[in-house]
N, C-alpha and C positions, 0 to 999 in steps of 0.2 A: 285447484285441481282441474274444472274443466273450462275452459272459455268461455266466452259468447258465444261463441258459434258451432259450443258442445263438440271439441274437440279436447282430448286430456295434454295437458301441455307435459314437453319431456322431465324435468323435475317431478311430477307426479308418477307416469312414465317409469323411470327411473326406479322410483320407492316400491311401486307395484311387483316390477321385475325382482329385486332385492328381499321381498318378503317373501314371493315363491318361490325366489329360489332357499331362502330359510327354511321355508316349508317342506321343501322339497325334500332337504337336507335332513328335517329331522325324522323325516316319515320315511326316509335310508335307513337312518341309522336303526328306528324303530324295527321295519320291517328283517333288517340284516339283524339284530337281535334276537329277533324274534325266530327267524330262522336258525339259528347258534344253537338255544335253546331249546325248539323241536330236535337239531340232530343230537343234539348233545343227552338227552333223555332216551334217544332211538340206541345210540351206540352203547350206552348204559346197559338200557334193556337187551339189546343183540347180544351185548361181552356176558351178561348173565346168562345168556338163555347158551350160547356156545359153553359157556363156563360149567355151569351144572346138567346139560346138554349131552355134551358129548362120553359122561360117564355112563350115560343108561343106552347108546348105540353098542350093537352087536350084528352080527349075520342073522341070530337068532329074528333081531325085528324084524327084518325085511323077507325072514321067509317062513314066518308060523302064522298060523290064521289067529283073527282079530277074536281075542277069547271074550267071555264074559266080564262085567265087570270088576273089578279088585281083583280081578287073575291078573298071573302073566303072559301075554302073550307076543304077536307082533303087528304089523301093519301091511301084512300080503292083501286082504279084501279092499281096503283104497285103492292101493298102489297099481290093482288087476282091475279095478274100477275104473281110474283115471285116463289109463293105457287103451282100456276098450271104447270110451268118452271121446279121447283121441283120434285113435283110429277113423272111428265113425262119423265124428266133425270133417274129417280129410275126404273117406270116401264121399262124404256127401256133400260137401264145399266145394271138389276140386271142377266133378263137371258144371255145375254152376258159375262158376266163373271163368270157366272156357271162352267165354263172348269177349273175355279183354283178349284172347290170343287169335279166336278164329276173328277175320271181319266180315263182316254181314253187310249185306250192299245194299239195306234201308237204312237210311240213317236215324238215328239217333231223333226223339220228337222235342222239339224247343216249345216251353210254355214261355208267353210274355202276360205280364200284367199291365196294363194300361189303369192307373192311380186318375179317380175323378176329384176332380174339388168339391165339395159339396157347399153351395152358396151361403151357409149360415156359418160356416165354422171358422174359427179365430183365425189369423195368421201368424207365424208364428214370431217376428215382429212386435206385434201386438203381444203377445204374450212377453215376451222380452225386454219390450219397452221398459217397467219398471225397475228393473233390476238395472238395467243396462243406463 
């Protein structure tokens, strides 16, 4: 595996690339599975929920107020919820972020950090040594 002079010769080399790349390979297939399997549960649940979904939509929902429970009613109190939520995010988003359209001729303030070493702590080398 490594030489005398703790270098990996390429036959080792070699073997190392070949198992990662196996690795690699199978933790694809895992992950692309695994992926299949969430949308495949998702499209389930969505083809249901359109499925028995779309027989309880009416005009009525969308414009009678949000009754008690076990009534029937519809879903106007969100809907005039959501709309006013909207609204008010905009007006009050939009002057705030005017500063990307207007320029301002301070610029902008740069923080730097300057990193100390602190003389007693490991290098990281040293920490790697064993493994490596």
């Amino acid at each position: 595996m490594r030489s005398n002079d703790g270098k990996i010769n390429a036959r080792s080399r070699s073997a190392l690339y070949g198992a990662r790349r196996r690795r690699s390979a199978v933790m694809m297939i895992l992950s692309v599975g695994a992926t299949l399997l969430g949308l495949g549960w998702l499209v389930a649940i969505l083809g249901e929920l359109f499925w028995q979904g779309f027989s309880g939509l009416s005009l009525a929902v969308f414009t009678e107020m949000t009754p008690p429970p076990g009534a029937d009613g519809g879903l106007l109190n969100p809907i005039v919820g959501s709309l006013i939520l909207t609204v008010l995010a905009v007006v009050i988003g939009t002057p705030i972020d005017l500063r990307s359209v207007i320029e301002i001729s301070k610029p902008a303030v740069r923080v730097r950090y300057d990193l100390e070493m602190l003389p007693d702590s490991p290098q990281l080398t040293d920490i790697l040594a064993p493994v490596l």
